[in-house]
C-alpha positions as CSV (number, residue, x, y, z in Angstrom):
1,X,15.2,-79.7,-64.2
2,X,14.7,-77.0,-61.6
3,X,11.8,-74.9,-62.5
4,X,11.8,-70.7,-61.7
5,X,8.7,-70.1,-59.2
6,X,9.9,-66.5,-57.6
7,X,12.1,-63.6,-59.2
8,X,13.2,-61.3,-56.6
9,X,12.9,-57.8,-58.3
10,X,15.8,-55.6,-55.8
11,X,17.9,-57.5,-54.0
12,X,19.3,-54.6,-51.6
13,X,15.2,-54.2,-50.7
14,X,14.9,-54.9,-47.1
15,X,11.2,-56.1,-48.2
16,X,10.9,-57.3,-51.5
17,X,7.7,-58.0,-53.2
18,X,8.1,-61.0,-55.1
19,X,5.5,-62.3,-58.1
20,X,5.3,-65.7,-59.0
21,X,3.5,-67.9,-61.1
22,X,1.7,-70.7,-59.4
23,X,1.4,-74.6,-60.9
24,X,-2.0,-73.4,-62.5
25,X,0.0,-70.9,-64.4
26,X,-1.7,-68.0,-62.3
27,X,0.3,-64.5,-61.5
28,X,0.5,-64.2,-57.9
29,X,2.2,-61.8,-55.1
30,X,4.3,-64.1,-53.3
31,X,3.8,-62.2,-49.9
32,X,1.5,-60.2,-48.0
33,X,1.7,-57.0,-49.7
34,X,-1.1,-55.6,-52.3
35,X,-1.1,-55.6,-56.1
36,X,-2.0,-52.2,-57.4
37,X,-4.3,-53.0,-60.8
38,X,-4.0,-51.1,-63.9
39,X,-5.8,-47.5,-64.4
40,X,-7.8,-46.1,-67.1
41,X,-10.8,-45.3,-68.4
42,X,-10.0,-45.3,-72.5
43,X,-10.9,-47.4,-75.0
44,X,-8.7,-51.0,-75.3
45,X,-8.7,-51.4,-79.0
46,X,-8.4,-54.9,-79.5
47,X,-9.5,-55.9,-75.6
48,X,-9.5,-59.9,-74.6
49,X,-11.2,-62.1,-72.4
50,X,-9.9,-61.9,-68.5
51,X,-8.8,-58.5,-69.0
52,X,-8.9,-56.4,-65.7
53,X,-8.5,-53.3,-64.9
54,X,-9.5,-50.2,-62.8
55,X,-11.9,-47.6,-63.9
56,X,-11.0,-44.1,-63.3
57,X,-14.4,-42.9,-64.3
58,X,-16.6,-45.2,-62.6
59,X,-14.5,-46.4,-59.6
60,X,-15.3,-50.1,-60.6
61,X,-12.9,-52.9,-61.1
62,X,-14.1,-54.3,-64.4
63,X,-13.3,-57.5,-66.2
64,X,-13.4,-58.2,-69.6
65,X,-16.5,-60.4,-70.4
66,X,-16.3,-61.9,-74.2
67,X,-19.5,-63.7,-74.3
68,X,-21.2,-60.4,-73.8
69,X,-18.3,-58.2,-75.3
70,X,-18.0,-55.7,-72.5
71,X,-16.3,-54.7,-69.9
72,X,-18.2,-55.7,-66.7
73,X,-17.5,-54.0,-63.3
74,X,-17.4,-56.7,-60.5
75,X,-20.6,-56.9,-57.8
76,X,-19.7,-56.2,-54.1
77,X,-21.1,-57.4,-51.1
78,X,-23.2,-53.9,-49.8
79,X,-26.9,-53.6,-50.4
80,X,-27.6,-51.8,-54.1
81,X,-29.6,-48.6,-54.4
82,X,-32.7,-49.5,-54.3
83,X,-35.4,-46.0,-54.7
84,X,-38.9,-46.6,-54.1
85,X,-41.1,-43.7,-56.4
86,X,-44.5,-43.0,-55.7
87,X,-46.2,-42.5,-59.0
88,X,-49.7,-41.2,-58.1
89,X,-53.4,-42.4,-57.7
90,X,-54.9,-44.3,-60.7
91,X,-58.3,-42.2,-62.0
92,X,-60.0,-45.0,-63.4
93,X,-59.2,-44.0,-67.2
94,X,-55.4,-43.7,-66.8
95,X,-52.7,-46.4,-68.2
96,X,-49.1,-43.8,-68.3
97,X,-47.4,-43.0,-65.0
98,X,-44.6,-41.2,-64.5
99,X,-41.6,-40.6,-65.3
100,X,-39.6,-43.1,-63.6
101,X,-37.0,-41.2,-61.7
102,X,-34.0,-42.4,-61.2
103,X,-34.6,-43.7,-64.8
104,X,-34.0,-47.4,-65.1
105,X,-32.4,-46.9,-68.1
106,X,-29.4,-45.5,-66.1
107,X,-29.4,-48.1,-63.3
108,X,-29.1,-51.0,-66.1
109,X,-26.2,-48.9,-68.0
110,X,-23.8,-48.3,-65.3
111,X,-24.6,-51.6,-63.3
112,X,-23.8,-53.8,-66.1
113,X,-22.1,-51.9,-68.8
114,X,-24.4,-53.7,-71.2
115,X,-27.1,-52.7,-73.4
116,X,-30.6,-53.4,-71.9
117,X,-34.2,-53.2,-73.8
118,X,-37.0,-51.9,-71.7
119,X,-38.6,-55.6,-71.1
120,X,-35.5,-56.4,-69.1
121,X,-36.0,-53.3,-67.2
122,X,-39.6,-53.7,-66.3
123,X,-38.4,-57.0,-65.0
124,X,-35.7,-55.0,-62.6
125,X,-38.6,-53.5,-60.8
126,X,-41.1,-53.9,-58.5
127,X,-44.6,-52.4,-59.0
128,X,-47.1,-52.3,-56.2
129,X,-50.9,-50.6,-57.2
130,X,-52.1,-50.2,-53.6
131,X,-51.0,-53.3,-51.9
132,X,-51.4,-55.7,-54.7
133,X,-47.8,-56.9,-56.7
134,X,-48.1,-56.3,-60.8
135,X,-46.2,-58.5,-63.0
136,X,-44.5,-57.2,-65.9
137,X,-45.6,-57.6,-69.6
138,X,-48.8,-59.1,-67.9
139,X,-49.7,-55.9,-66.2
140,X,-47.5,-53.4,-67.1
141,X,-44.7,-52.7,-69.4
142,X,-41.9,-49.8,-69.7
143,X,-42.1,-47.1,-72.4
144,X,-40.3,-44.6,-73.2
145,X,-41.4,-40.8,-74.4
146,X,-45.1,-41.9,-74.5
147,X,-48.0,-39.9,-76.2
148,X,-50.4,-39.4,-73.6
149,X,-54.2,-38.7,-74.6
150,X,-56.4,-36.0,-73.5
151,X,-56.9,-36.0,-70.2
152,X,-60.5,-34.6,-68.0
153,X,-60.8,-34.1,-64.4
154,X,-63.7,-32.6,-62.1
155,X,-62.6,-31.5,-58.9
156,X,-64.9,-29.6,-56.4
157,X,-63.8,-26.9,-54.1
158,X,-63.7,-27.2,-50.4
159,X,-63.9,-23.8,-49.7
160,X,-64.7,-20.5,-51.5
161,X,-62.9,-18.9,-53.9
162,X,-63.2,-15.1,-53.4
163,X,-62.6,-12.4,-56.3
164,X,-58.8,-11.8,-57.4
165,X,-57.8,-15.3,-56.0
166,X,-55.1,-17.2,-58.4
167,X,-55.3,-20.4,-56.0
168,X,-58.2,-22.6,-55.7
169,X,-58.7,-25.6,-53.3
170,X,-60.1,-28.8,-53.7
171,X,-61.9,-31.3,-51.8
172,X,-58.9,-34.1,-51.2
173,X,-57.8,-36.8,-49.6
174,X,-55.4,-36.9,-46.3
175,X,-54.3,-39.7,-43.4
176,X,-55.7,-38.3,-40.4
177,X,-54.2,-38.7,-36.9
178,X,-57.2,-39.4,-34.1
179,X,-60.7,-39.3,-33.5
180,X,-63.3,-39.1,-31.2
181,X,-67.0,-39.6,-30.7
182,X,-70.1,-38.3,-28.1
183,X,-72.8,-40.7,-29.6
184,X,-73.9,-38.6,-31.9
185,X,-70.9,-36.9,-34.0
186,X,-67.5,-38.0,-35.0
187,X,-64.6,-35.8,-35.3
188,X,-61.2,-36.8,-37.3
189,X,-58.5,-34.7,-36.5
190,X,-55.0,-34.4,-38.9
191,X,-52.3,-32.0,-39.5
192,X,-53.0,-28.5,-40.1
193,X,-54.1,-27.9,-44.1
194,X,-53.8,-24.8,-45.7
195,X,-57.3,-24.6,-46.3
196,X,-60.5,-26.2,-45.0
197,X,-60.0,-30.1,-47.1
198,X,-63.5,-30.8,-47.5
199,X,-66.4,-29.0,-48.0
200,X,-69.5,-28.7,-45.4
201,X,-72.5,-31.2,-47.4
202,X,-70.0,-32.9,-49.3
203,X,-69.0,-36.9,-49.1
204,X,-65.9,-38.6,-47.3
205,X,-65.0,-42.0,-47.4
206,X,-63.4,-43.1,-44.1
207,X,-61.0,-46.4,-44.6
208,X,-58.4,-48.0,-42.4
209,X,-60.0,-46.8,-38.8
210,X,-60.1,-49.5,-35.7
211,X,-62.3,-49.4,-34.2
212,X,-64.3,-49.8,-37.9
213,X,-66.9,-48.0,-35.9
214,X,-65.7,-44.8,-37.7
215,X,-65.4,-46.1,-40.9
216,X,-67.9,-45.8,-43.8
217,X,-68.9,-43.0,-46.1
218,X,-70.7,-40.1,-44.3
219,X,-71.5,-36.6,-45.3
220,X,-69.3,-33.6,-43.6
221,X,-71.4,-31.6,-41.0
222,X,-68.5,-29.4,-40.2
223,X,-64.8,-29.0,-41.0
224,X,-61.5,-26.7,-40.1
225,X,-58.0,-26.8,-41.9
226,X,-57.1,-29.4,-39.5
227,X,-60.7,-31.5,-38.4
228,X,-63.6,-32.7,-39.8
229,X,-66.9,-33.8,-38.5
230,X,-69.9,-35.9,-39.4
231,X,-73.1,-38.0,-37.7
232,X,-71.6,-41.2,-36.1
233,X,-72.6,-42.9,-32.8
234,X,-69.0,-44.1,-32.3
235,X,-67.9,-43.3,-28.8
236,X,-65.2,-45.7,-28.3
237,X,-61.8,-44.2,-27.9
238,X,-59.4,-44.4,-31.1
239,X,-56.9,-47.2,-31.6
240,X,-55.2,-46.8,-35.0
241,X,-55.8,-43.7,-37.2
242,X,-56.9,-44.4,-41.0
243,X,-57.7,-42.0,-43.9
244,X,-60.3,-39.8,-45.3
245,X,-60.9,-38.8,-48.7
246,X,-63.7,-37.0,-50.8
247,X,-65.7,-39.3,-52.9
248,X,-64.5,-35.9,-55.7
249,X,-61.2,-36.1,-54.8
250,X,-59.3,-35.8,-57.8
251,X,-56.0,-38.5,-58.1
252,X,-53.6,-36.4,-61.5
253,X,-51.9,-39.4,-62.2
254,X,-49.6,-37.1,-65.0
255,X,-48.1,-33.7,-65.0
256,X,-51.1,-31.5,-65.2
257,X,-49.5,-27.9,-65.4
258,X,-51.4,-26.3,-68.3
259,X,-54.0,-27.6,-67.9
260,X,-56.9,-25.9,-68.4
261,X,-59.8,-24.8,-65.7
262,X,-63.6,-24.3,-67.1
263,X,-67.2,-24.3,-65.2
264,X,-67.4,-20.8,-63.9
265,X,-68.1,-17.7,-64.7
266,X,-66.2,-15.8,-62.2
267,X,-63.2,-18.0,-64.6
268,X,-61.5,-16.0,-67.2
269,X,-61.5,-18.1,-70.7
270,X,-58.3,-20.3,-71.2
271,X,-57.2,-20.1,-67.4
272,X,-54.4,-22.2,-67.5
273,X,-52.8,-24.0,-64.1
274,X,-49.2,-22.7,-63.7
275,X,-48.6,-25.2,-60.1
276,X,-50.5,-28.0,-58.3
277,X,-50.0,-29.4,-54.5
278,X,-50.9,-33.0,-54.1
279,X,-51.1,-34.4,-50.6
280,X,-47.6,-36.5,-50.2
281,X,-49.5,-39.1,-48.6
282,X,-52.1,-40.3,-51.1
283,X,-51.1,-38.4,-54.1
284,X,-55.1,-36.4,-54.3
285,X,-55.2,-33.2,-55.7
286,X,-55.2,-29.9,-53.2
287,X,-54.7,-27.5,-55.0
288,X,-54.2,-25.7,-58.3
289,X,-52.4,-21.8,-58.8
290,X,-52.3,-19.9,-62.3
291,X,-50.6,-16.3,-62.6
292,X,-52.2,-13.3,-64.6
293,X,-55.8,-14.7,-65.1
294,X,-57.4,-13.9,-61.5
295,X,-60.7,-14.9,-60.8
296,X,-63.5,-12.4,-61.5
297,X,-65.9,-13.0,-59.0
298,X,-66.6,-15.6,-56.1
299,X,-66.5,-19.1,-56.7
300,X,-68.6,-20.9,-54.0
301,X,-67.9,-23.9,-52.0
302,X,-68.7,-27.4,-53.4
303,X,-68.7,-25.9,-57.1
304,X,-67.8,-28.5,-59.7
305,X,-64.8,-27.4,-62.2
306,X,-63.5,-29.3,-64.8
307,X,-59.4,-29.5,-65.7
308,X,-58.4,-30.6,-68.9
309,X,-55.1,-31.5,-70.0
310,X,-54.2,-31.4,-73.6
311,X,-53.0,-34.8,-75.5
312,X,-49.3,-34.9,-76.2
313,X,-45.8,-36.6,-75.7
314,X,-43.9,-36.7,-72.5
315,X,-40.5,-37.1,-71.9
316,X,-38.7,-40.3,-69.8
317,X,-39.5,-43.7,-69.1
318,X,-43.1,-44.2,-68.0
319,X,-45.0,-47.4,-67.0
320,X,-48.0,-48.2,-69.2
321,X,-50.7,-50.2,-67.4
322,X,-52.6,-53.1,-69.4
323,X,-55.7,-51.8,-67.8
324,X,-57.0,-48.7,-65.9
325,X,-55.5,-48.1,-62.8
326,X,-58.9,-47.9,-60.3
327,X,-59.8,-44.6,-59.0
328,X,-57.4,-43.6,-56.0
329,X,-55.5,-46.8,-56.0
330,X,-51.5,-45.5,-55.8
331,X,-48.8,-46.7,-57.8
332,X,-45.9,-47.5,-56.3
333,X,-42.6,-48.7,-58.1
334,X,-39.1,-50.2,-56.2
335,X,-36.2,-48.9,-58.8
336,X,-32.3,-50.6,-59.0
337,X,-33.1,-54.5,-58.3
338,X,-30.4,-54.6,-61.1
339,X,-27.9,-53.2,-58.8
């Protein structure tokens, strides 16, 4: 018995594709040309296992997966999209930050097509506080739309606040870029601020300097919007910069607009922050604006005023810490490992 392997489809074709099926009972092309896959995006009402087809709307070839009951789009050889999010400084009393942007809730949907809780989606990402790896549902899990408490924040200006001012600045926290030393004073230099970063009397930690000669914590004896100064015999010449914070520099690890600002009486009552600037290198508060409530008098330097942030539910996919976060330790999450 001879058995039909090829059916030419037009004879009077110069080139003729030819399909075929193959001893495993497979449809094939019998020569070099391409197969064109069926388009669509709609639903298949009664769809089977081995399906395939082409997705207009996602641009994925997709196969029909019964175990799992969904169409899955095949994985390809190029790196996924992985984003890496800062997520701000922990304060020593917050658990909740975020949100998680891109949300990983949108990463699992359209890389899988399947349904995933938020414990497989805390597993999809990587979480560094500082430079020490957390592991999920030991040290942090994923929630979503959390109510977050009351929150209470003293931050101390680094420069005065004169009358009519709707902006105040803080003493923060910054990655300088050199110093230098006579014997007898220090001076760290870094990128122009828009106001003087820390306050003359007030604290700095230095971290991260070699030679460690510079590093410690030391009061400020004199500072510009783009130095700062203070005792230090140090006068070995500078190898790798480091960073300088305030021992009051303030680390908002949520979204503090509205918040409240009290201690002053040059403050009119319910003085409510309408913008912040944190520094984008290690997430401490600079500065905080409010519209239509102008200060009413001078507000020194090295003042102490306290923010408060009413309790209340926030929108997206946050992580939720088992613990504290320690004060001005950032969080750092790697989003799309489920690419």
């Amino acid at each position: 018995m001879r058995f039909l392997k090829t059916l030419t489809l037009n004879r009077r074709a110069l080139y003729d594709s030819r399909v075929a099926l193959d001893t495993s009972n497979n449809f094939t092309v019998a020569d070099s040309t391409v197969m064109t896959l069926p388009k669509s995006n709609s639903t298949i009402t009664s769809p089977a296992t081995g399906m395939v087809r082409y997705n207009t709307t996602s641009n994925e070839v997709e196969v029909y997966q019964g175990s799992s009951a969904t169409w899955r789009a095949i994985r390809y050889k190029e790196p996924s999209k992985i984003t890496q999010q800062n997520l701000g400084a922990g304060n020593g009393t917050e658990i909740y930050f975020g949100p998680i942007t891109p949300s990983p809730a949108s990463y699992a949907s359209t890389a899988s097509g399947m349904t995933w809780d938020v414990a497989q989606m805390a597993r999809n990402m990587f979480v560094v506080v500082e430079n020490v790896i957390q592991l999920s549902s030991i040290n942090y899990t994923i929630v979503q739309n959390p109510s977050i408490g009351a929150e209470t924040y003293s931050a101390v200006t680094s420069v005065a606040v004169s009358s009519g001012a709707t902006t105040i600045y803080f003493n923060s926290a910054l990655v300088a870029t050199g110093a230098s030393g006579n014997g007898t004073t220090a001076t760290l230099t870094f990128s122009v601020r828009p106001a003087v970063p820390f306050s003359v009397g007030s604290s700095i930690e230095i971290t991260g300097f070699n030679p460690a000669n510079y590093n410690g914590t030391y009061t400020v004896t004199a500072c510009t919007t783009s130095s700062v100064s203070y005792t230090n015999t140090t006068t070995t010449t500078m190898i790798v910069a480091g960073q300088v914070a305030s021992t009051t520099a303030v680390y908002p690890s949520a979204n503090f607009s509205s918040a409240i600002i009290t201690g002053s009486a040059s403050l009119q009552a319910s003085t409510a922050i309408t913008a912040f600037v944190i520094d984008a290198d290690t997430d401490a508060l600079v500065s905080a604006t409010f519209v239509g409530k102008a200060t009413t008098g001078t507000i020194a330097a090295n003042v102490t005023l306290t923010i408060t942030e009413s309790s209340g539910s926030v929108s997206g996919y946050y992580l939720k810490f088992s613990g504290p976060v320690p004060y001005g330790k950032i969080v750092t999450a790697l989003i799309g490992f489920d690419q």
